[in-house]
Wavefront OBJ file of the C-alpha trace (Angstrom):
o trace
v 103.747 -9.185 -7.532
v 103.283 -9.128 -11.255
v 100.475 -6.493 -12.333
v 98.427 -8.958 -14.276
v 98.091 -10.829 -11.122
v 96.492 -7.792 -9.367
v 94.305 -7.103 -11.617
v 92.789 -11.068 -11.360
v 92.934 -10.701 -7.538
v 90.964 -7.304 -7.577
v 88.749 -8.615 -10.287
v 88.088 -11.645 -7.799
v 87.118 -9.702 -4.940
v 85.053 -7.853 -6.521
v 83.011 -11.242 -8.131
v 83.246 -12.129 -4.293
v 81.920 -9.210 -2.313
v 79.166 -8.790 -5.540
v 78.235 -12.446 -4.255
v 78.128 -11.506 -0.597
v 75.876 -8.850 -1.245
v 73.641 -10.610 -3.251
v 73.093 -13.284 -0.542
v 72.590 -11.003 1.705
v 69.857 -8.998 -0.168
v 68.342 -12.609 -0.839
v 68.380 -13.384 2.987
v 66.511 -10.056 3.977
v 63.763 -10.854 1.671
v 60.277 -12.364 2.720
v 59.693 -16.086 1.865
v 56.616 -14.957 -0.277
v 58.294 -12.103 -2.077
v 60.973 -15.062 -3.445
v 58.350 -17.039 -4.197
v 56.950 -14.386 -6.220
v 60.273 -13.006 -8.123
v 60.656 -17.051 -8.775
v 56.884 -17.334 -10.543
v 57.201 -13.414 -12.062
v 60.733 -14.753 -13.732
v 59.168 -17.788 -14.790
v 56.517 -15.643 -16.872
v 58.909 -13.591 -18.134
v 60.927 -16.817 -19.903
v 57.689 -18.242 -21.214
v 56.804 -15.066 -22.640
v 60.061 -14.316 -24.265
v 60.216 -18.176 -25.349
v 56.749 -17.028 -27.368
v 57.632 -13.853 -28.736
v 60.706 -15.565 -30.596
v 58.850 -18.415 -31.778
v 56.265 -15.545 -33.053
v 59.060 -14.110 -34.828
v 60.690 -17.440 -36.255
v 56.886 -18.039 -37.830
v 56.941 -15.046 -39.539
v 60.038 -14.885 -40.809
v 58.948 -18.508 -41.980
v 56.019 -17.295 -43.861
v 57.845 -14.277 -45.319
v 60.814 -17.031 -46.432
v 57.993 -18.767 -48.251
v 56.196 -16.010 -49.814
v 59.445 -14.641 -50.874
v 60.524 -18.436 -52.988
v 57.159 -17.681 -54.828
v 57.690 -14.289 -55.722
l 1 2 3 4 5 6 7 8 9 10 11 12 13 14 15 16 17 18 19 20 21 22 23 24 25 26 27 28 29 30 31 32 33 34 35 36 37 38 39 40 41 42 43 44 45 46 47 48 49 50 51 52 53 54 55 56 57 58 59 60 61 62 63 64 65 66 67 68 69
């Protein structure tokens, strides 16, 4: 076998077994505290959707000031 094509096959296992865990961590878990990780996450996007249209605003405002001055 060709070296390249260990390297994929290692690199695969390890995607797998990374995959096992996870599901397994997933399964151990309360229905409520998923529920809650889901909603938290949620936040968390809206949040970070906000703070870059904050910043796209005021780099729009300082883009304006900056053509008059």
């Amino acid at each position: 076998m060709s070296r390249k094509f260990m390297k994929k096959l290692a690199a695969g296992g390890v995607a797998v077994s990374g995959l096992v865990v996870m599901a397994s961590a997933n399964a151990a878990l309360d229905a409520a505290v998923t529920t809650q990780i889901a909603t938290t996450s949620a936040d968390i996007t809206e949040a970070g959707t906000l703070l870059i249209g904050l910043a796209v605003v005021a780099m729009g405002l300082r883009w304006v000031k900056a053509t008059f001055f």
